[in-house]
C-alpha positions in Angstrom: -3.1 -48.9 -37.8 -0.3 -49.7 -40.6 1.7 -52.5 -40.7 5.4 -52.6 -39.5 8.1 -54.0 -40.7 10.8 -55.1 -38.9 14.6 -55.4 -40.1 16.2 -57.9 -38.4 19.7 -56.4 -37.1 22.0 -58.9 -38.8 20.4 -57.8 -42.1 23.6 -55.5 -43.5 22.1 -52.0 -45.2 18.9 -52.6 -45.2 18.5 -49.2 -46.1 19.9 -49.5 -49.2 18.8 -52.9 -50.6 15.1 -51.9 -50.0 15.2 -48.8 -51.3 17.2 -50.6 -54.5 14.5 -53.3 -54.8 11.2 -50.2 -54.8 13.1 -48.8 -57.5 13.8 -51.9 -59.4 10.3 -53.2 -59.2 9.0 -49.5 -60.6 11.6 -49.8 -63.7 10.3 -53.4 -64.4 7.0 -52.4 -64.3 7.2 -49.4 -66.6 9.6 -50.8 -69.4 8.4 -54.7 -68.6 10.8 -57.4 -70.1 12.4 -58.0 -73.4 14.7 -55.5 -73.8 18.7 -55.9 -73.9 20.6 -56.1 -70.3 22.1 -52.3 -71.0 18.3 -50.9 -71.7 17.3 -52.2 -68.2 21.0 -51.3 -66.7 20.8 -47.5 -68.5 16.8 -47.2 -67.1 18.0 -48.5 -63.7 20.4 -46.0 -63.2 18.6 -43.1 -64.2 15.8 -44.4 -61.4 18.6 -44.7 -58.7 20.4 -41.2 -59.0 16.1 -39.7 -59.3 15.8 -41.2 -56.2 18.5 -40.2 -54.2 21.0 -43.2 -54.2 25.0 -42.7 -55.6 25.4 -44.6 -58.0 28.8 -46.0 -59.3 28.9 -47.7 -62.7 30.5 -49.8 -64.3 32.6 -51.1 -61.2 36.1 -52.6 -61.8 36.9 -55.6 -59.9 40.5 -57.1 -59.8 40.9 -60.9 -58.7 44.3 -61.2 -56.9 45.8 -64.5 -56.3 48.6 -64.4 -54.8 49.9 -61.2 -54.7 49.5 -61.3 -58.4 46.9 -59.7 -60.3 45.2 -62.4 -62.1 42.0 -61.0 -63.5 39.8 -57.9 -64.6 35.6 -58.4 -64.0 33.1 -55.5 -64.2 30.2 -55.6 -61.9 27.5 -53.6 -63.1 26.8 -51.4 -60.2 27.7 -50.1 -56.6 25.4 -48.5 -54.7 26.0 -45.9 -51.9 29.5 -48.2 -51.8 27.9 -50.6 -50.3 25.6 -52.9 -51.8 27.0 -54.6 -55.7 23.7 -55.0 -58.4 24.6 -57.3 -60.9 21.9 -57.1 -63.5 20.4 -60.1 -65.8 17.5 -60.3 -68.7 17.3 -63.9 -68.4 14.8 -66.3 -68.6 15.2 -67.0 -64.7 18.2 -66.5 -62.0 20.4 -69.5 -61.9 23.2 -70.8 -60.1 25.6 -69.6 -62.0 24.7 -65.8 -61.9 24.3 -66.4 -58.0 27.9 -67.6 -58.0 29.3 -64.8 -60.1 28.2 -62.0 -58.1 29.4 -64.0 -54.8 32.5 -64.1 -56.8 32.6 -60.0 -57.2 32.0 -60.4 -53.4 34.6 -62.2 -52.4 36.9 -60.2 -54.6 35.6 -57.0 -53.3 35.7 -55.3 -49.6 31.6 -55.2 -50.5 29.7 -58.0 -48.4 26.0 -57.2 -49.9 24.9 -57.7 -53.4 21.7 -57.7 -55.3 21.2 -60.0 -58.1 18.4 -58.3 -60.3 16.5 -60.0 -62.8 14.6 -58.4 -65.4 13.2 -61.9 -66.9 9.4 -62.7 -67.8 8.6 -62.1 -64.5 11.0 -59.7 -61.9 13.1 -61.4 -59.6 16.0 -60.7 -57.2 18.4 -62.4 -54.9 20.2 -60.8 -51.8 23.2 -62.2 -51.2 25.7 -61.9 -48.7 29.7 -62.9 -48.4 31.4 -61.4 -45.3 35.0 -60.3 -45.2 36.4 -61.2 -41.9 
């Protein structure tokens, strides 16, 4: 008898962010590390759409502060518009990647993101901001 996973219900498009973490792990393991962000962004994307996701790139974020537009950011993916990636080739994740894709989050209707890191070793992050 297999194993069976269960997805707890407060776990937002679970769906998605599984099927987006396969398919990262499958790029990292055929290209490895070492390669510029926009190698491991272009190889990503080409994985996504083979494997049945929409994919929506670059995405434009505008910051609005006060009814006035105060700033233009590009997120580096939307999946299935749903779930933000924001890819790194960095040593290791650190805060400050964590708080700028929170930051897309917050300035977005989107409430999941994936922080994907194509470092020495592959790493990820799931993060959530909910827009109530």
């Amino acid at each position: 008898m297999g194993i069976v996973h269960t997805i707890p219900e407060w776990l937002k498009h679970p769906e998605v962010t599984e099927k987006v973490i396969g398919v990262f792990y499958d790029v990292y393991n055929e290209l490895g590390h070492g390669f510029l962000e926009s190698v491991h962004e272009e190889a990503l994307a080409i994985a996504l759409v083979q494997s049945g996701l929409k994919v929506e790139r670059p995405v434009p974020i505008a910051v609005w502060f006060r009814r006035r537009r105060i700033g233009d950011f590009r997120a580096d993916m939307l999946i299935e518009g749903k779930v933000l990636l924001e890819l790194k080739a960095a040593r290791t994740i650190d805060q400050a990647h964590e708080r700028q894709l929170l930051n897309y989050l917050r300035a977005t209707d989107v409430e999941v993101g994936l922080l994907l890191n194509f470092g020495v070793r592959p790493e990820f992050r799931r993060l959530v901001y909910e827009n109530e």
